[in-house]
BASE-360847 format. One record per residue (C-alpha): residue number from 1; residue in three letters; x, z, y. Coordinates in Angstrom, 2 decimals. Each point is the difference from the previous one (the first is absolute). Last residue first. Layout:
# residues N
logu k->NUM&r->Ala&xx->X&zz->Z&yy->Y .
...
//
This chain:
# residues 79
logu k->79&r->Unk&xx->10.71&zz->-18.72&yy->20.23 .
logu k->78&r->Unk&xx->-3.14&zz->1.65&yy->-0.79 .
logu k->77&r->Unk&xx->-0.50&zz->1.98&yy->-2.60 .
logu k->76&r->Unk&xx->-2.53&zz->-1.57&yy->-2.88 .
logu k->75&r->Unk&xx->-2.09&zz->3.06&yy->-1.08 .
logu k->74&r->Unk&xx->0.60&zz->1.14&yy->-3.80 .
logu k->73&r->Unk&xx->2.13&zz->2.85&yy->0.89 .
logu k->72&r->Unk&xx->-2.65&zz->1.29&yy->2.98 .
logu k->71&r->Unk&xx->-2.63&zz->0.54&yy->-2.59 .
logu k->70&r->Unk&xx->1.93&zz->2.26&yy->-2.62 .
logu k->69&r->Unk&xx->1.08&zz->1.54&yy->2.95 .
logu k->68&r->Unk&xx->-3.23&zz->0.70&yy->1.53 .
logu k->67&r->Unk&xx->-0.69&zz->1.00&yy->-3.73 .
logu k->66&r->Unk&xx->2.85&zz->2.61&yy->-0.06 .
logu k->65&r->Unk&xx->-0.85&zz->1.16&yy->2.97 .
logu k->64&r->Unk&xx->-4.08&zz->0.47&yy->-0.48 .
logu k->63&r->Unk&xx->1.00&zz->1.58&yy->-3.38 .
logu k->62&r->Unk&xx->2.18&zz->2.93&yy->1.80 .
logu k->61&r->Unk&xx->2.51&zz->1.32&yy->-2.33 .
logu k->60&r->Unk&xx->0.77&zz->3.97&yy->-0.17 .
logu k->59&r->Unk&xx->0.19&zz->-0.03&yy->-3.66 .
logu k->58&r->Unk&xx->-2.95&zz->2.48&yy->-0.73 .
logu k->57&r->Unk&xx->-1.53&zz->-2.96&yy->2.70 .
logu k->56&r->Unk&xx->0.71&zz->-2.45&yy->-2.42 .
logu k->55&r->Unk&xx->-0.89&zz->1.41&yy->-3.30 .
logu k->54&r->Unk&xx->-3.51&zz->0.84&yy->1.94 .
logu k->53&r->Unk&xx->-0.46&zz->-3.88&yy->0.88 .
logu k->52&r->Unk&xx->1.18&zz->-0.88&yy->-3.64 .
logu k->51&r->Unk&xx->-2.32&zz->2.33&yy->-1.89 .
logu k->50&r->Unk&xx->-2.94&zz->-0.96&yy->2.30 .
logu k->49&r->Unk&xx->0.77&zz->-3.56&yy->-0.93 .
logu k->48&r->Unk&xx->0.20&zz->0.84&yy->-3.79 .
logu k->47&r->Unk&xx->-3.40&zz->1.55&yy->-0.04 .
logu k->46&r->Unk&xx->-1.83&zz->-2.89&yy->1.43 .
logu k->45&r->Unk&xx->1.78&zz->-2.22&yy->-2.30 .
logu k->44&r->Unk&xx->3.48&zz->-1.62&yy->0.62 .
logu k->43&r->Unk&xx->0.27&zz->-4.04&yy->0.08 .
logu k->42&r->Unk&xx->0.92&zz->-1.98&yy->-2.29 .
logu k->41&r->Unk&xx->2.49&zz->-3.24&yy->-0.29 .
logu k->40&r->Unk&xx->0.89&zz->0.47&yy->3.64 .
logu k->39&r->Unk&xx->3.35&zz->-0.06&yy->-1.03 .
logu k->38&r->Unk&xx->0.67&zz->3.51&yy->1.32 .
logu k->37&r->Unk&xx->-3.28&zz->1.28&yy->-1.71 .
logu k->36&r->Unk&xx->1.00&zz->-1.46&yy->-3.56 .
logu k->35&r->Unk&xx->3.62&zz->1.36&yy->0.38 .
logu k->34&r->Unk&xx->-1.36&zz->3.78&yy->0.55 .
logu k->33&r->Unk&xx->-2.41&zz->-0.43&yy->-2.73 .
logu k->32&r->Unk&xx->2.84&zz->-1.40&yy->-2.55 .
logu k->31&r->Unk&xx->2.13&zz->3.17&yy->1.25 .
logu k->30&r->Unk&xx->-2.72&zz->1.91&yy->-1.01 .
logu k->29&r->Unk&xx->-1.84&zz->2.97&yy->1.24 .
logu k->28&r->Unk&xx->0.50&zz->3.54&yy->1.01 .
logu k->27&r->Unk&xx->0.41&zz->-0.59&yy->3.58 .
logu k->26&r->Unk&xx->3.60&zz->1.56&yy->0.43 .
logu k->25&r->Unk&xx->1.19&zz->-1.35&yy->-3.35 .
logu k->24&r->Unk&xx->-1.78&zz->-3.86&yy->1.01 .
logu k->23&r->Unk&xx->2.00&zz->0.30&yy->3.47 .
logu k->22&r->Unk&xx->3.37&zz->0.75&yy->-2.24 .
logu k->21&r->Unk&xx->-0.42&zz->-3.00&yy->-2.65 .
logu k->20&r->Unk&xx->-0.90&zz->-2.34&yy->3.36 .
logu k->19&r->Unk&xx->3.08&zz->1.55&yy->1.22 .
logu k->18&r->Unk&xx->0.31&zz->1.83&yy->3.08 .
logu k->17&r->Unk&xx->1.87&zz->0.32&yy->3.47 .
logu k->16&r->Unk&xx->-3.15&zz->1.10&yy->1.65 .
logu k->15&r->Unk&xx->-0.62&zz->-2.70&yy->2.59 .
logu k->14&r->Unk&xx->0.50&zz->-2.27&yy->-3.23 .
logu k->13&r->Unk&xx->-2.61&zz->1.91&yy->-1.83 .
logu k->12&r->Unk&xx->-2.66&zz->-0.01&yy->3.29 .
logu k->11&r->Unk&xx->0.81&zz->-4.16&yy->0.64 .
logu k->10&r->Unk&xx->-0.58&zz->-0.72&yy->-3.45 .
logu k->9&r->Unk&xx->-3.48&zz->1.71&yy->-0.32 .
logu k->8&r->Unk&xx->-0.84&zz->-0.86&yy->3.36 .
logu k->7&r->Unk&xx->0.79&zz->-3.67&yy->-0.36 .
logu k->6&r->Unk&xx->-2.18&zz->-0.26&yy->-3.21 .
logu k->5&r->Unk&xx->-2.64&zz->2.08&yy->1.73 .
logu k->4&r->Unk&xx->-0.45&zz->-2.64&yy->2.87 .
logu k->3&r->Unk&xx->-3.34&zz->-1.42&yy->-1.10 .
logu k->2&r->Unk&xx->-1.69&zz->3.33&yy->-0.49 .
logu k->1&r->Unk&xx->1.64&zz->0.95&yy->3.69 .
//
């Protein structure tokens, strides 16, 4: 999942309907944090992945969905 936080990160603020500006409000962090981890630039600590998985679930939003989706969007379909 360490290698897929980038996708999570996105996928979870889209799911929501948010900003990068609003995600960063609700976590208490930066916008420039928030951009880092969706471009794979950073990743989140320790601490920041435990905030994300329990933002999540306060939200209602399962992580194994959003990263089954996150994996079935970059699978070739077949035609």
């Amino acid at each position: 999942m360490l290698d897929q936080m980038s996708e999570l990160v996105r996928a979870l603020r889209r799911e929501l309907r948010m900003t990068q500006e609003e995600l960063a409000h609700e976590l208490g962090i930066t916008v420039g944090t928030v951009n880092r981890w969706e471009n794979g630039r950073f990743r989140p600590s320790k601490l920041a992945r435990a905030m994300i998985l329990e933002f999540s679930q306060r939200r209602g939003v399962s992580v194994d969905a959003l990263m089954k989706g996150a994996t079935n969007a970059d699978a070739p379909t077949a035609h």
